[in-house]
N, C-alpha and C positions, 0 to 999 in steps of 0.2 A: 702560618696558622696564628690564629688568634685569640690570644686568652683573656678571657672579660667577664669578671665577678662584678654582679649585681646585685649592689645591696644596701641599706640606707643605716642598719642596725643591727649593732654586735651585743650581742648576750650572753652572760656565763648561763652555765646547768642550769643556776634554779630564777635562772628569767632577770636577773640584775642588768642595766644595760649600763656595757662599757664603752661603745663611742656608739656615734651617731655620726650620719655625712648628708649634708643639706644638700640641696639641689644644684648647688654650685660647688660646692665641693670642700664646705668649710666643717672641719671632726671637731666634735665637743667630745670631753671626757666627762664625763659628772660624776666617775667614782675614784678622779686623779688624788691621791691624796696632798695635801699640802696645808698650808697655814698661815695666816697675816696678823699676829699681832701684836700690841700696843701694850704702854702704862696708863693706868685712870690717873695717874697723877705726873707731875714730869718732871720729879724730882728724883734719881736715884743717889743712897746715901757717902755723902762726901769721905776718901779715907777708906774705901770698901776695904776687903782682906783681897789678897791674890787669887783671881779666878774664883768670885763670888758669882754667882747664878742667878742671871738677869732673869727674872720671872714674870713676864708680863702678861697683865692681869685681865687682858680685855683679848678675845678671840673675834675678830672684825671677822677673818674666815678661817672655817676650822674643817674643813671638809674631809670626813672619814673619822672626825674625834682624834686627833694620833699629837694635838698637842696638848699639853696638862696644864692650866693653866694658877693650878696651887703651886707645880714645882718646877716650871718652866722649860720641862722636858718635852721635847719631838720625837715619838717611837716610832720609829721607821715601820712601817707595818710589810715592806718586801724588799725584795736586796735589789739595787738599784743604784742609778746616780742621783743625789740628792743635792739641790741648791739651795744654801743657807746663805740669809745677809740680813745684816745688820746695820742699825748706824744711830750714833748719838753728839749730842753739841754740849758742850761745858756750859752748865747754865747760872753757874754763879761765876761773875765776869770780875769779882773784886779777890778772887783767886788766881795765882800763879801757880801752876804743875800739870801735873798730864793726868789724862786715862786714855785706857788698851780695851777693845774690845778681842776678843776672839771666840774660835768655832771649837766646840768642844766632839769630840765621840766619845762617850760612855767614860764621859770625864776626863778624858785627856785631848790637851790640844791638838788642833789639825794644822797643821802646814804653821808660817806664821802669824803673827798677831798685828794687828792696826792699830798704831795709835796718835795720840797728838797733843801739843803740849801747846799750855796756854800762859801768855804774858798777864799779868792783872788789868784790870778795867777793857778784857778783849775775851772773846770769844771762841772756841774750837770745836772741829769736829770731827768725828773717826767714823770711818764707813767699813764691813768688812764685808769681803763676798767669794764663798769656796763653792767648790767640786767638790762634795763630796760619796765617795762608793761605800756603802754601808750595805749592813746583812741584815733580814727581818729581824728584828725586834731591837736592835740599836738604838741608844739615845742619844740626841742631838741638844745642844745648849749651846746657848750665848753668856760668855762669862764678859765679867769688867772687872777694872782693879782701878781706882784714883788713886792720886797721890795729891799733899800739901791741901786739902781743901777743896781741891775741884769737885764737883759733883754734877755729873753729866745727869740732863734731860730729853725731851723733847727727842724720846727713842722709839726704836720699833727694830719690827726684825718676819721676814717669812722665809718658810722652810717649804720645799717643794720638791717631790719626786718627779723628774725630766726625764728618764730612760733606763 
């Protein structure tokens, strides 16, 4: 016996559609929640405090609204696995010290932190990238912390419900 659902378009109650499957067999989601973005400027400040709240201010993609882009928080809008990553480079090269990025839930750290430490007149950079299982309405953040001067740039960071 053989079981074979045919159908191109999944729909809640009130008619929102949650995937699609093309004729080859490729599913969009258009109501996946997630988010890409960026700073308008790519300077973040040298010397931050411990786990300061990267805020970035440009939403490239913000699909379902769920990042803030005044307070840098990601609200999970359903319980799920969530993929957060981030990454930044020391953009003042005439500094010697480190900065840490890491994944916050609801202000506390997740697993460990990424970081990397830079010789004067050179360059560094910290990439961070978690799992993480979170409950609707949870906030998600990317924190940083420099030390000695460095003042990491040239950041970004998306957050993405996967399953």
């Amino acid at each position: 016996m053989t079981n074979i659902t045919n159908l191109q378009t999944i729909k809640t109650e009130s008619g929102t559609t949650a995937m699609t499957i093309d004729s080859v067999g490729r599913i969009t989601k258009p109501a996946l929640p997630c988010a890409n973005v960026s700073l308008s400027t790519d300077t973040l400040g040298a010397n931050t405090a411990y786990d300061a709240v990267m805020i970035f201010n440009i939403a490239n993609l913000n699909q379902g609204n769920h990042y803030n882009t005044s307070n840098g928080k990601f609200t999970c809008p359903v319980t799920g696995i969530y993929q957060v990553t981030a990454f930044a480079m020391d953009k003042n090269s005439s500094a010697a010290g480190a900065f840490y990025l890491r994944v916050n839930v609801d202000g506390t750290t997740y697993g460990s932190d990424a970081g990397s430490y830079t010789a004067s007149n050179s360059h560094a950079g910290a990439h961070i990238s978690k799992l993480v299982s979170c409950t609707a309405g949870q906030e998600l953040t990317i924190t940083y912390y420099s030390t000695n001067g460095v003042s990491a740039g040239y950041s970004g960071a998306t957050f993405m419900l996967i399953g």
